[in-house]
Wavefront OBJ file of the C-alpha trace (Angstrom):
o trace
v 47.338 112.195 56.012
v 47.450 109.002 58.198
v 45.260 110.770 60.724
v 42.953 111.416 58.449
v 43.062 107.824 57.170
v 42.341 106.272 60.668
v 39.552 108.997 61.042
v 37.579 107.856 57.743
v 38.086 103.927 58.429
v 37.020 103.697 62.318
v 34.937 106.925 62.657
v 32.775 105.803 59.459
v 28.719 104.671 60.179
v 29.193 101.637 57.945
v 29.267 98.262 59.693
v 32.386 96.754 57.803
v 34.982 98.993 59.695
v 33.439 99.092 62.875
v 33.055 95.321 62.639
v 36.847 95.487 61.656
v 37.787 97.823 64.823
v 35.790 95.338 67.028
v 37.290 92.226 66.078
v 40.823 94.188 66.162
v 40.183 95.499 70.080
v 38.692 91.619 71.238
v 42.163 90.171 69.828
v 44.168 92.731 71.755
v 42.147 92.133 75.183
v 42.219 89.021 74.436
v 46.378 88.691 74.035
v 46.962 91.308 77.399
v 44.836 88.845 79.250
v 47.106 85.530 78.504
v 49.914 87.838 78.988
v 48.820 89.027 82.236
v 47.531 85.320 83.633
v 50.844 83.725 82.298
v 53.282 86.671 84.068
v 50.989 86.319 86.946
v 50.986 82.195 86.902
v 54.628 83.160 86.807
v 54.642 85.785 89.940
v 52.636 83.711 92.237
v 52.550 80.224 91.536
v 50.850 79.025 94.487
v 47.715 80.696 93.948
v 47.812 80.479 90.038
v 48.330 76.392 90.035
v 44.716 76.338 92.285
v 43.149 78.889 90.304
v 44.175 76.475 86.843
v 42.943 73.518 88.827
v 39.285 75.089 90.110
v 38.689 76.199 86.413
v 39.222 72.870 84.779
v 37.374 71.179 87.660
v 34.260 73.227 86.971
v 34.601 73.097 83.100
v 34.975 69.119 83.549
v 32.826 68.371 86.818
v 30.330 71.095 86.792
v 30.171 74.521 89.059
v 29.041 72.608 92.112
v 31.912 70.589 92.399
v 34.109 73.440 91.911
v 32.471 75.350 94.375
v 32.504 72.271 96.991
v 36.151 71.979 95.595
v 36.685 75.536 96.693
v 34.991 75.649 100.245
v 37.830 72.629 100.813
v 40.547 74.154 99.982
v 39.474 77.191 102.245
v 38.669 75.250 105.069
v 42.804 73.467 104.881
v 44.156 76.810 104.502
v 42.660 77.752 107.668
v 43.481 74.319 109.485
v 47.335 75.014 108.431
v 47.091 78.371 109.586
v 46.394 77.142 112.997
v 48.011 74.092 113.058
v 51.051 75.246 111.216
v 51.980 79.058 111.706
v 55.375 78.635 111.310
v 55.323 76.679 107.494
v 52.096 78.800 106.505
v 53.909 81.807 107.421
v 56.906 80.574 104.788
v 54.739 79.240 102.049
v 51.310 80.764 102.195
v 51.259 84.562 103.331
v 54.080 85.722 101.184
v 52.435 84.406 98.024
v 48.622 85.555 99.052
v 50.249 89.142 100.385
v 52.032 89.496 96.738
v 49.143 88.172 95.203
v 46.626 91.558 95.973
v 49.714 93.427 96.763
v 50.908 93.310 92.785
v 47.220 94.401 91.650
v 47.341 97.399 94.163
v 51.317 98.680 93.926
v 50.721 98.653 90.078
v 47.699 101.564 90.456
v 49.888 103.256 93.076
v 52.823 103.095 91.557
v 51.443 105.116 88.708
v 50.497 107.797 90.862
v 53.649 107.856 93.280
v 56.668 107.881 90.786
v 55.658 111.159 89.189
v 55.176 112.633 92.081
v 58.529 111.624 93.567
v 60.029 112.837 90.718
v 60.768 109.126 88.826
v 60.043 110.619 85.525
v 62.379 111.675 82.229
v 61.340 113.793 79.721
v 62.963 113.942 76.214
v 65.049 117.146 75.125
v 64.826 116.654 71.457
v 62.555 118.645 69.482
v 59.894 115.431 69.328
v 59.951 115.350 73.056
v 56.943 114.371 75.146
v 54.970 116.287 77.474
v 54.363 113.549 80.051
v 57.509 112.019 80.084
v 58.219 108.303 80.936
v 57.994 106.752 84.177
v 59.697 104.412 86.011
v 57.665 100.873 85.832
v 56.700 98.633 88.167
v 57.835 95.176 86.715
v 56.798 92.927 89.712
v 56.389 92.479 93.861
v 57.323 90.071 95.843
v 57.053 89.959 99.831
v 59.370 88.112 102.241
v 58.169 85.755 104.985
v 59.594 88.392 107.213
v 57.018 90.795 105.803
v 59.524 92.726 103.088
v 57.905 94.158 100.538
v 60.266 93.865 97.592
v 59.430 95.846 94.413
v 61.146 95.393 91.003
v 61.339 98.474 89.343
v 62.063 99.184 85.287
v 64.700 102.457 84.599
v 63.942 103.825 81.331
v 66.744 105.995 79.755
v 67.876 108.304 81.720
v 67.691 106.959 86.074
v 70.060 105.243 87.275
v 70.097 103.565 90.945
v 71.063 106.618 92.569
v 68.321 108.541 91.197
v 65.994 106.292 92.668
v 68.258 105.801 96.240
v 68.138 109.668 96.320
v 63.845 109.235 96.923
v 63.500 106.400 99.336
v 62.318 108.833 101.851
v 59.820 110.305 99.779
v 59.028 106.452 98.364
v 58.347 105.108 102.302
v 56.480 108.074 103.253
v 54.430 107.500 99.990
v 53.732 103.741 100.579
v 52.803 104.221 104.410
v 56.061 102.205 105.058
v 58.609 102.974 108.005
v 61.359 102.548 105.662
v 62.697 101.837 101.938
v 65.873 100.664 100.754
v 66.912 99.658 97.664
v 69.620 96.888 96.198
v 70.810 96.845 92.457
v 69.134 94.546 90.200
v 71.430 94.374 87.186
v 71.548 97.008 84.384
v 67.909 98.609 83.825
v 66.482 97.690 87.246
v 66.693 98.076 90.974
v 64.703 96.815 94.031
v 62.930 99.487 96.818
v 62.594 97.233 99.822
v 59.604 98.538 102.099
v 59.966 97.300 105.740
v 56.290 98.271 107.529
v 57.597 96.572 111.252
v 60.577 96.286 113.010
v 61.418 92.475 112.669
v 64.730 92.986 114.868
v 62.950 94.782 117.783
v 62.955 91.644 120.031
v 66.175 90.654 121.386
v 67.654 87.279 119.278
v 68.858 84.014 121.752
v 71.890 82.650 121.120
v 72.097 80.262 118.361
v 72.961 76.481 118.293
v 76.283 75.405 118.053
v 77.454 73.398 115.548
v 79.505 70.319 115.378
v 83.182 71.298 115.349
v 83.892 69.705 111.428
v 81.078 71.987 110.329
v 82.277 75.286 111.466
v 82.943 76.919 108.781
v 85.433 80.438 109.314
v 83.653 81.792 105.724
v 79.784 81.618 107.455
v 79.443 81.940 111.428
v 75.826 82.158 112.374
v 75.696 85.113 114.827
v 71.864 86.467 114.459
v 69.605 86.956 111.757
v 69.329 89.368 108.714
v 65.682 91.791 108.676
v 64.305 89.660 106.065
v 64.530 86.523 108.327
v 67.410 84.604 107.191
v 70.492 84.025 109.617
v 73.653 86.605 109.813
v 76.810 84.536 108.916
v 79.812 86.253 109.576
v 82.990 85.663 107.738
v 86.400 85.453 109.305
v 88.280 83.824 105.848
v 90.317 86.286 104.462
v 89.471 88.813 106.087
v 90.105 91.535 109.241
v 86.712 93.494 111.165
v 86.454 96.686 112.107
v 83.397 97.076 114.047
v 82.268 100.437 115.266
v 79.837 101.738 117.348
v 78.801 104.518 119.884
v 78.977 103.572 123.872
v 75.970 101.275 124.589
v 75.288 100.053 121.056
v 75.888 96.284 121.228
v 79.680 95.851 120.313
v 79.755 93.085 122.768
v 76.670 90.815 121.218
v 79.081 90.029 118.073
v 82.013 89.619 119.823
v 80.337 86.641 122.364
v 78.014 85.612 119.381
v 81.677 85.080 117.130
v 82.990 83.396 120.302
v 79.926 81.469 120.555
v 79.953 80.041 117.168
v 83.478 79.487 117.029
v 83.533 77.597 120.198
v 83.686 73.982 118.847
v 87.106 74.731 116.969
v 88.795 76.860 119.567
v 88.114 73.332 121.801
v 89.584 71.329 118.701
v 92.445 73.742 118.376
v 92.296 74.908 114.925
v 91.301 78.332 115.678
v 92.906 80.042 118.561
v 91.615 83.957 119.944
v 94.494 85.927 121.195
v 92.266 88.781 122.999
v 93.217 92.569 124.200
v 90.794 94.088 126.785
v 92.482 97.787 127.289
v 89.452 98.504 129.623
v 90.616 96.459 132.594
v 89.210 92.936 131.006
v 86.112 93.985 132.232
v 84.197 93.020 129.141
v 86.608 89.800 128.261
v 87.826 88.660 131.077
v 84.705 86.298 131.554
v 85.669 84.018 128.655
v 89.356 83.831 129.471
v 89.326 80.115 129.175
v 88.438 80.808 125.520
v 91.689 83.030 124.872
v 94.805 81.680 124.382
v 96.359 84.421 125.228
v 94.764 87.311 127.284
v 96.364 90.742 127.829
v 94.271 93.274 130.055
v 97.202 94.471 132.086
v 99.700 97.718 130.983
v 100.208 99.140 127.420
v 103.673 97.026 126.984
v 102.059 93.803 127.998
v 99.392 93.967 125.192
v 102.176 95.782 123.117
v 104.079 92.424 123.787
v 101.359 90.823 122.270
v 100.834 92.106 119.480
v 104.790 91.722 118.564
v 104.670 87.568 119.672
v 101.885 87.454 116.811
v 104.020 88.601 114.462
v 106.882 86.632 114.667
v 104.207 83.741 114.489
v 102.767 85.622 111.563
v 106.562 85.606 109.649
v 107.688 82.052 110.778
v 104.545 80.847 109.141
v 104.881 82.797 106.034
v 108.377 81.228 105.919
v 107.080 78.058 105.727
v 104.387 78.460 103.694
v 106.443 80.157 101.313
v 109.329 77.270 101.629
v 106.445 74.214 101.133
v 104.926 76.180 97.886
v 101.587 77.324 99.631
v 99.729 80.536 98.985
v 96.800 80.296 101.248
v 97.043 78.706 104.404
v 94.681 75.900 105.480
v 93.567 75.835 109.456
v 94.314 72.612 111.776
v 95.791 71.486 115.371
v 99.189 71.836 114.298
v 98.807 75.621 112.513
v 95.798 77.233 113.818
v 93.646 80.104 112.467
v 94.277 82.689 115.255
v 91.696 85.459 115.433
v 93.332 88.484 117.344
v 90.357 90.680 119.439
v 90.673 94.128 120.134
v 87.785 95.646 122.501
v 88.634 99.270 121.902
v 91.329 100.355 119.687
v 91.557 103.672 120.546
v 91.990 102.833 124.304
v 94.916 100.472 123.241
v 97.152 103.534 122.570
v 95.152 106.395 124.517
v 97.545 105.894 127.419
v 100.448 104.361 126.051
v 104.078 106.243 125.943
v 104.899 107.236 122.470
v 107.565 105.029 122.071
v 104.982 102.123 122.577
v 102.420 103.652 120.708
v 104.975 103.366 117.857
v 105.400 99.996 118.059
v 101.556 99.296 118.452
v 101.181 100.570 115.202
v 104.084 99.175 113.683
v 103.077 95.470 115.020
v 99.209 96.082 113.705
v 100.401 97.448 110.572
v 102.425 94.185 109.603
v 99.107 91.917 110.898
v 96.969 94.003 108.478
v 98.968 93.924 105.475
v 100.195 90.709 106.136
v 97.953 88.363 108.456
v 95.442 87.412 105.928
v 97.257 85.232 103.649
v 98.623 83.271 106.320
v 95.570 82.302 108.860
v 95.247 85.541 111.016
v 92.218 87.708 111.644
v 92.110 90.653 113.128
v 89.036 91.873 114.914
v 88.726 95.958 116.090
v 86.119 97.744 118.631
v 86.044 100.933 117.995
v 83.376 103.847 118.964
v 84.478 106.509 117.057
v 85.896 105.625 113.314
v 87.860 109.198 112.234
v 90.580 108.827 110.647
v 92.316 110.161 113.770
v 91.217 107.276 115.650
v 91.881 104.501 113.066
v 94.773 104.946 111.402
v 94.529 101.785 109.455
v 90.360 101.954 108.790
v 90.713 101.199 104.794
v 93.007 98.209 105.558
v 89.700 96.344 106.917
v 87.972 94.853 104.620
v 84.584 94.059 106.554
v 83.266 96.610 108.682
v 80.332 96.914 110.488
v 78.145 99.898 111.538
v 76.375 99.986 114.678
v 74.626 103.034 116.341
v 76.700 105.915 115.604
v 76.428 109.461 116.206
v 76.515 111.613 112.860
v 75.835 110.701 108.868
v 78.978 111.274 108.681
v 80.612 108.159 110.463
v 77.826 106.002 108.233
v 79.945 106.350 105.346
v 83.308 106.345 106.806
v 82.443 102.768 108.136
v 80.578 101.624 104.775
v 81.758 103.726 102.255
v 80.613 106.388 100.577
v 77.054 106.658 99.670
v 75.825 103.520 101.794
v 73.750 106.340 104.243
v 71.964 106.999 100.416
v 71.165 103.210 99.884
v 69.737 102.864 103.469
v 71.950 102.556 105.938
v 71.008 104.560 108.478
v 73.068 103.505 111.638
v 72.568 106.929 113.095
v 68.930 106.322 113.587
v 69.266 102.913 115.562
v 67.631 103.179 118.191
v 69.514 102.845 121.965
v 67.069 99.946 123.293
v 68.326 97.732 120.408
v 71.686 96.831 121.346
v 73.370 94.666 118.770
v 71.572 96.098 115.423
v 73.940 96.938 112.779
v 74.202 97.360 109.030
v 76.409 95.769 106.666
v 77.865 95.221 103.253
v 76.226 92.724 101.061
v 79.785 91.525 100.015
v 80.460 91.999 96.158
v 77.776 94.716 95.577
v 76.497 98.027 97.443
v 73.639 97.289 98.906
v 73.374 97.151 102.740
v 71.454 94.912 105.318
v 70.373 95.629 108.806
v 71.099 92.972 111.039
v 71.429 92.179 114.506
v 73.533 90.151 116.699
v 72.207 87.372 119.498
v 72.939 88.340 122.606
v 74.692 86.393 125.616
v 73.596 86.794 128.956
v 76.146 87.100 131.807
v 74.937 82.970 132.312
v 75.444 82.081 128.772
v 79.066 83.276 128.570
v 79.748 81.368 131.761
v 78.106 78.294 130.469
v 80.125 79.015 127.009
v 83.288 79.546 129.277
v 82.845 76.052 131.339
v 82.620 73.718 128.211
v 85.503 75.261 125.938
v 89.157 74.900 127.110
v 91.701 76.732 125.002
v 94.425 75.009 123.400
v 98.684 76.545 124.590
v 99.294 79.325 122.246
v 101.400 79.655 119.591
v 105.077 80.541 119.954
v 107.973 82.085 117.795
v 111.402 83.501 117.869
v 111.019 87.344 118.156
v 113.606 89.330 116.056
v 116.011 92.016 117.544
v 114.138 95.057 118.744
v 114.190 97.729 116.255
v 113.381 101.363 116.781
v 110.778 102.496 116.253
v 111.956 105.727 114.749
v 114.791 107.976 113.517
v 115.364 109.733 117.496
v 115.178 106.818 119.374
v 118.339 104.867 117.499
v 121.025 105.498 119.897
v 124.109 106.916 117.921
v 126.489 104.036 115.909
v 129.946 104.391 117.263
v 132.191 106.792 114.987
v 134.508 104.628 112.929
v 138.214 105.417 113.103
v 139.868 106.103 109.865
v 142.434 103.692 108.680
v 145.657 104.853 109.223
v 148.829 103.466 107.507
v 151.943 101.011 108.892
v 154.338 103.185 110.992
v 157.642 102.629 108.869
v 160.864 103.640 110.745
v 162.005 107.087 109.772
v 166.024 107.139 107.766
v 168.719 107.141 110.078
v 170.658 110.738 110.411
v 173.807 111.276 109.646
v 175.515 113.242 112.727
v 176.508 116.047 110.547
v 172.214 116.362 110.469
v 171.412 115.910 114.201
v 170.681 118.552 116.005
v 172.808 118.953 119.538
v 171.492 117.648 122.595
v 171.655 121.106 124.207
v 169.816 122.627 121.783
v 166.327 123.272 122.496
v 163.500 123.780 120.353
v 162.748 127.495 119.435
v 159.667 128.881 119.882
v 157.773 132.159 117.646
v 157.662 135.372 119.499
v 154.124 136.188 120.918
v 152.597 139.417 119.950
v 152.995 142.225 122.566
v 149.094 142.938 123.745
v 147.615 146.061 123.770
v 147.187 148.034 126.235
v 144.061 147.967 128.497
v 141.727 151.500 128.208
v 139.054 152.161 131.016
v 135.577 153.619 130.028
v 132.655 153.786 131.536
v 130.070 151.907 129.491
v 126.267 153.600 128.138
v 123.819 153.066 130.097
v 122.066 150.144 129.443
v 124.369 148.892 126.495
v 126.748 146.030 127.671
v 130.142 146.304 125.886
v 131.420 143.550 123.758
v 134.664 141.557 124.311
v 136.559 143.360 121.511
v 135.537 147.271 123.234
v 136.685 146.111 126.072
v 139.750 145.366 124.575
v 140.107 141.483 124.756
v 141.966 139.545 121.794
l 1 2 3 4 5 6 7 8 9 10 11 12 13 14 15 16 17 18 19 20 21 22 23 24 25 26 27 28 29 30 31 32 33 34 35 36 37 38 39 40 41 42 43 44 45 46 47 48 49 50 51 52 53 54 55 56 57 58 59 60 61 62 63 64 65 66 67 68 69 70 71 72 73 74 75 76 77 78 79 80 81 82 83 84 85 86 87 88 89 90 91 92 93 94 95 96 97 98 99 100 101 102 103 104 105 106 107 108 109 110 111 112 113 114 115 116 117 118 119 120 121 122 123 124 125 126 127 128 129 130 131 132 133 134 135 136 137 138 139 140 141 142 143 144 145 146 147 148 149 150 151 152 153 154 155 156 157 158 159 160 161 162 163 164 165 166 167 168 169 170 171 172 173 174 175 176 177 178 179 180 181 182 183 184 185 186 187 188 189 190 191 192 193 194 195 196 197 198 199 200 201 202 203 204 205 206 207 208 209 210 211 212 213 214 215 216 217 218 219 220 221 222 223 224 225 226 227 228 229 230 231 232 233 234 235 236 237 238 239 240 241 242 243 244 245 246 247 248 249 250 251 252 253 254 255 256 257 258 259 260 261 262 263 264 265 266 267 268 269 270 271 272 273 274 275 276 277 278 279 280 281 282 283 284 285 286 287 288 289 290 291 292 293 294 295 296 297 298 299 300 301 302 303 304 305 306 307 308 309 310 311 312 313 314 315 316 317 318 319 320 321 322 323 324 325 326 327 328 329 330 331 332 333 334 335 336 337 338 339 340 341 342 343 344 345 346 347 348 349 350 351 352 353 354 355 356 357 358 359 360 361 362 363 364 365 366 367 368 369 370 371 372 373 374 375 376 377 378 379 380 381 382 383 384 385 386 387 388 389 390 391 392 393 394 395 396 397 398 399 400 401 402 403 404 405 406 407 408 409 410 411 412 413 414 415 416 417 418 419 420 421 422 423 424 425 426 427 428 429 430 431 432 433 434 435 436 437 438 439 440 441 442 443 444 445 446 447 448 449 450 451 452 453 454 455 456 457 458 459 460 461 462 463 464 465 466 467 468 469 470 471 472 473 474 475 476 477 478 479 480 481 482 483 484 485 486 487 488 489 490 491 492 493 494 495 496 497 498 499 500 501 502 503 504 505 506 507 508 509 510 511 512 513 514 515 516 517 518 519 520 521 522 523 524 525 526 527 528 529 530 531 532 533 534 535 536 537 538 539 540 541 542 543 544
């Protein structure tokens, strides 16, 4: 009945309701147009404020002065292209690039989540044949070149719906590859990257003044999107892993670079392990104070000195009333390096492998809350290889070998966000992926990298302050078969007390000599000859 309603008001010949449906459509275009100019004054305010001030200049001044008005403002964009890359590059591109960028994603978009699959249909009995889509809500692009798109989940997709096509998203959008990072409930961000912005190898980085190091932010390279890499040590232990070749070494010197101005103030001290001879360490040994890259027992002993510092300063934390300890001089942060774990006990005897792990499994569970780090190589993260991997809370994934080590080093389900650390290539040394701490999305990253020259120069300028010292306990074993046996105790035995005196009716005569039981006559001894092959027992062959 409504149907047929509509039909006789707007399909009528008389003027009145086409006049009517006229007036009704201008209104509407009229409303989506300020809706779109204000979301897109909104979106991309550098072109919009221009755009506002070119129209009222030519409804005020004429169209020649706009025009004139617009050549100028042409003419300095192209002066501070050339003059300025580096600021245009910031402030300019990113807003033109989003600018035709949001007017072309929105008619792709519309063809490209369908086909992906980005689609729910309603199983009700009023449910639609076409099924809603997944909207574009807005793009943005980095000054890195990131294409970020805000995407709209109608009932029904969640994040990992949409993680489960990036794949099929990049190959859609031409891109070399899409990520995506939550964007509260309703929403998440694909992240096209069309270049490799981490392709060229990244200098070291400035050093800063040694009151504005800061253990919770370490510059040590810079994220894809363009922004630096600061590494946190507050808190916190590292597990970094990484196949042979991939660039462990760039965030070990980059961490030793940026912590260089405290280690020569003394309120962070490095207490390093190089199992491999010290031939990746032993460079910066001015930087360590304390440097094992001898036997198994002398970086065992290591290990065991740092936690008896590790319990006398939870002692006295505990005894002053302080929960987290605060670095200076007099009570360090000491960051413990590991190059390779599993080499640490690869060689080792048992018994010291047992007390390797014992030592590093009181610095895990314990070190953080009282000013110790510690930092762990590895190149293959199995669970038989690192005993202790969930007691890390910041890991790092570098070029590995299988999907598989992706999420034992990130979790599970960070290969489905992005993280792809099997596919790094082997001529970027030092590009990883991490966490974004607090949520699940990933970044790829890469470390600076120090030449052979740069970790000399580092080396000459830093001087290590004595390292710290503590009372080590008894030696315990390390398990139930080592203990040597406790000596038996004697039972307690009563006072002798002098036996009654005898009367000499009741002693017995001196001549008399104690009488003994009669033995039992043996038997007599048979001879046979035994059955071949059977061996007679004692008792056959007549022996009590």
């Amino acid at each position: 009945m409504g149907g047929q309603s509509r039909g006789a008001l707007f399909d009528s010949d008389d003027i009145v309701p086409v006049l009517i449906e006229g007036v009704l459509r201008l209104v509407w275009w009229v409303v989506r147009t300020v809706v779109a100019l204000v979301v897109f004054a909104v979106r991309v305010p550098l072109l919009a404020v221009p755009a506002a001030v070119l129209v009222a200049v030519g409804v005020t001044y004429g169209r020649p002065v706009a025009l004139w008005t617009t050549l100028a403002l042409v003419v300095t964009l192209i002066a501070w292209r050339l003059l300025g890359p580096g600021t245009f590059g910031r402030w300019v591109r990113p807003q033109l690039s989003a600018a035709w960028k949001t007017v072309a994603y929105e008619v792709a978009w519309r063809r490209i989540a369908p086909r992906v699959g980005l689609v729910v249909h309603d199983h009700g009995p009023r449910r639609r044949r076409a099924g809603e889509v997944a909207g574009l809500a807005w793009v943005k692009v980095t000054p890195a070149g990131v294409e970020r798109l805000g995407i709209g989940l109608p009932a029904g997709l969640t994040p990992d719906d949409v993680a489960a096509k990036t794949d099929a998203i990049a190959h859609a959008f031409r891109a070399r590859e899409a990520r995506i990072a939550p964007s509260g409930p309703g929403g998440v961000v694909i992240e096209l990257h069309r270049k490799d912005v981490l392709a060229t190898t990244i200098r070291p980085l400035p050093v800063q003044a040694a009151d504005r190091v800061n253990l919770a932010g370490i510059p040590i390279g810079r994220h894809e999107d363009g922004s630096p890499w600061c590494f946190s040590l507050w808190q916190t232990h590292v597990l970094i892993a990484g196949a042979t070749g991939a660039g462990k070494g760039s965030i070990l010197w980059s961490l030793l670079n940026g912590l260089s101005p405290a280690i020569n103030d003394g309120w962070v001290q490095v207490w390093a392990i190089d199992p491999k001879g010290g031939m990746e360490l032993r460079p910066g040994a001015r930087l360590f104070s304390r440097f094992e890259d001898g036997t198994p027992e002398t970086m065992c002993d290591l290990l065991e000195d740092l936690v008896a510092v590790m319990d006398a300063r939870a002692k006295r934390l505990a005894t002053q009333g302080i929960r987290k300890h605060q670095p200076s001089p007099d009570s360090p942060h000491v960051l413990a390096v590991i190059d390779e774990l599993a080499t640490l006990t690869a060689f080792a005897e048992r018994s010291v492998v047992r007390r390797i792990e014992q030592a590093l499994g009181l610095l895990l569970t314990k070190g953080r809350a009282v000013g110790i780090t510690v930092l762990a190589a590895v190149q293959d993260p199995g669970k038989d290889v690192v005993g202790w991997r969930d007691l890390f809370p910041t890991r790092v994934a570098m070029r590995l070998d299988n999907p598989i080590q992706v999420d034992m080093v990130l979790g599970e389900g960070a290969r489905d966000v992005g993280a792809t650390a099997d596919h790094i290539c082997e001529t970027t040394p030092g590009v990883a992926f991490v966490r974004v701490e607090g949520t699940r999305a990933v970044r790829r990253v890469r470390a600076s990298y120090l030449a052979d020259d740069d970790i000399a120069a580092l080396a000459s300028r830093v001087t290590a302050w004595p390292a710290l010292t503590a009372p080590r306990p008894a030696p315990v074993p390390a398990g139930p078969f080592d203990a040597p046996a406790p000596p038996r105790a004697e039972p307690p035995t009563a006072p002798e007390t002098p036996a009654p005196a005898r009367s000499e009716d009741q002693r017995p005569p001196a001549s008399a000599a104690p009488q003994r039981k009669p033995r039992k006559p043996r038997k007599a001894r048979t001879t046979s000859t035994p059955t071949a092959g059977v061996e007679k027992s004692a008792t056959d062959r007549g022996v009590t």
